[in-house]
Residue frames relative to the residue before (quaternion, step in Angstrom):
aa qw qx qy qz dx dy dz
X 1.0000 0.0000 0.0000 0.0000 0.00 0.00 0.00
X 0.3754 -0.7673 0.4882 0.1790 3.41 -0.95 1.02
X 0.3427 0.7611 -0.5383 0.1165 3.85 -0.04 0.57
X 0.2318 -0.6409 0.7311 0.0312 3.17 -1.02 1.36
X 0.5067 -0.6872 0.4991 0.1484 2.79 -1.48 1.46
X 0.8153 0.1630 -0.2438 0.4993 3.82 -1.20 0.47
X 0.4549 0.5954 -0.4443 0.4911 3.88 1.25 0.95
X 0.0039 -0.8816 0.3533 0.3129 3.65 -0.10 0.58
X 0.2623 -0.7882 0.4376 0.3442 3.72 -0.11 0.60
X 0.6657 0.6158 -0.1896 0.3764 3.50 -1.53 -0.59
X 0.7315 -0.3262 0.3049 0.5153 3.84 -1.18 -0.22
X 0.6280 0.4164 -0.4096 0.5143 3.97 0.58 -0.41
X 0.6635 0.3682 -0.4176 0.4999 3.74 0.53 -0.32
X 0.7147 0.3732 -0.3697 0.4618 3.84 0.24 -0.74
X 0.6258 0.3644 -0.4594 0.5143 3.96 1.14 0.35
X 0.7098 0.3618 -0.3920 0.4601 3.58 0.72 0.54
X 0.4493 0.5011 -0.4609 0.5785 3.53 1.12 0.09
X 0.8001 0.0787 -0.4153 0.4256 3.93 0.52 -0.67
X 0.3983 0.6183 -0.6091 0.2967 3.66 0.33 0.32
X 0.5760 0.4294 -0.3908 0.5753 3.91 0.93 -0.96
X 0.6282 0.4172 -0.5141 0.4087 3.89 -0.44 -0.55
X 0.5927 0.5915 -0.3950 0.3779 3.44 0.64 -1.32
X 0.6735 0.4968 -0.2609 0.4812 3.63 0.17 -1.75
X 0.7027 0.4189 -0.3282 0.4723 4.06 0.59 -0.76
X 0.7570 0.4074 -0.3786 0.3429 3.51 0.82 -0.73
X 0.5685 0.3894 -0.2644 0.6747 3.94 1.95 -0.57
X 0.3791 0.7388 -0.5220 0.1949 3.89 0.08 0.54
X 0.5783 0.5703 -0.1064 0.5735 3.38 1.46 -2.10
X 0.8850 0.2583 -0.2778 0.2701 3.46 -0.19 -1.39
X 0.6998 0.5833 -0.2656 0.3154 3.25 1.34 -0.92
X 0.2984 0.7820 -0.1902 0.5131 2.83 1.94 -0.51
X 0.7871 0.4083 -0.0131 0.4622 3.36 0.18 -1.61
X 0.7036 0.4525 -0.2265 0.4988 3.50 1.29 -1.07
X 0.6035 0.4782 -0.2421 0.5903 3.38 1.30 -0.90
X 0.7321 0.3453 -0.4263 0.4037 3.72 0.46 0.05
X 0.6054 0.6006 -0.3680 0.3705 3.60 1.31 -0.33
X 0.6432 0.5782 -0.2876 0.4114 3.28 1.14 -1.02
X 0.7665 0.1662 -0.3117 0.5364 3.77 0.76 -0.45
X 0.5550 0.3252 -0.6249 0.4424 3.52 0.39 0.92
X 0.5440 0.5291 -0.4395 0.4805 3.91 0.75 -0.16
X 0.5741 0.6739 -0.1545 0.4386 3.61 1.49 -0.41
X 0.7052 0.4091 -0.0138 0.5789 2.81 0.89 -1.54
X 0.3523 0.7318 -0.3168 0.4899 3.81 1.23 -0.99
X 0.7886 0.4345 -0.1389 0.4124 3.47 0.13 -1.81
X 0.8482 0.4534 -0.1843 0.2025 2.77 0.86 -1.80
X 0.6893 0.3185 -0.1534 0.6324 3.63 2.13 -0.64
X 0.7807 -0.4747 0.3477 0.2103 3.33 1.20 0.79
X 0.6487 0.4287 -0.2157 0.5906 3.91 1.21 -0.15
X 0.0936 -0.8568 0.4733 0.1819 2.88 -1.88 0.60
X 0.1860 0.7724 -0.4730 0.3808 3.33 1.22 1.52
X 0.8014 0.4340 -0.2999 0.2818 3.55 0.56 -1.11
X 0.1260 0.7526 -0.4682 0.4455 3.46 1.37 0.49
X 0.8676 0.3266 -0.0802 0.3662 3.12 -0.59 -1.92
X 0.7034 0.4542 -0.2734 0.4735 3.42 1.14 -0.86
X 0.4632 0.5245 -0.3833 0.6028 3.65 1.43 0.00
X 0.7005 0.2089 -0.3929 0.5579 3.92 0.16 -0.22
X 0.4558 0.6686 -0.4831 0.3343 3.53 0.28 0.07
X 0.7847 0.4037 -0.0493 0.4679 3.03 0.68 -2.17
X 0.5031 0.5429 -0.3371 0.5818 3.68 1.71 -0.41
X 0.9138 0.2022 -0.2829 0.2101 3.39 0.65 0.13
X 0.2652 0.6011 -0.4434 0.6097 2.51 1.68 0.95
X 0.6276 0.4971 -0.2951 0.5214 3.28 0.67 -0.92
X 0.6020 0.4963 -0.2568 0.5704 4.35 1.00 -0.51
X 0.7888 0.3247 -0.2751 0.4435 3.38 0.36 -1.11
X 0.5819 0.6034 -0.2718 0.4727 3.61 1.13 0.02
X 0.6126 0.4778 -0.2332 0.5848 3.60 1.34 -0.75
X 0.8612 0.1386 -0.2637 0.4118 3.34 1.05 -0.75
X 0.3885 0.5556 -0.5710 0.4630 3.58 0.95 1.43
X 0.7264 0.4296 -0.3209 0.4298 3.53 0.82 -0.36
X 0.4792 0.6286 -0.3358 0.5122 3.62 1.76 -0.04
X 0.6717 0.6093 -0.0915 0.4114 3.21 1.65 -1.69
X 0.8326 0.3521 -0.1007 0.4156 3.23 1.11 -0.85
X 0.5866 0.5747 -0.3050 0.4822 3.24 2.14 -0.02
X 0.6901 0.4171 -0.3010 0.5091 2.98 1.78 -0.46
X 0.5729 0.5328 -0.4234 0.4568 3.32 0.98 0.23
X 0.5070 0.5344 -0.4052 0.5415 3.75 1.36 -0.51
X 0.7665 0.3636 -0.2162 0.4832 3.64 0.23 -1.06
X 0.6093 0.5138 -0.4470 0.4062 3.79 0.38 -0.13
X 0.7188 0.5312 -0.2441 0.3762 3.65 1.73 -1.42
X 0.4610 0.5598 -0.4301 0.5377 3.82 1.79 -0.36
């Protein structure tokens, strides 16, 4: 029997294979949603209406980053 240690096999591995999809499929929006709200915050708080947009901006950068590093651990661990 092949078992590498700190690999989980079995129903604990197929619940962490879909937890990671999960994280890729809420990465982008939440990301995006969490960056609007404190520039929609902030917006109020100095009076402007620019920092909004630049809050979903940075939320997605901030998304597309969460879901390359999701992307690329499960690709590292899928290739062992």
């Amino acid at each position: 029997m092949d078992s590498t240690p700190g690999k989980p096999k079995g129903t604990l591995g197929d619940l962490v294979k879909a937890e990671s999809m999960i994280q890729l499929a809420i990465g982008l929006p939440a990301g995006c949603l969490i960056g609007w709200l404190v520039g929609h915050w902030l917006d109020g708080k100095f009076h402007q209406n620019w920092i909004g947009v630049v809050g979903i901006l940075l939320g997605a950068v901030g998304g597309f980053i969460q879901i390359f590093t999701v992307a690329s651990r499960y690709m590292k661990s899928s290739d062992e």
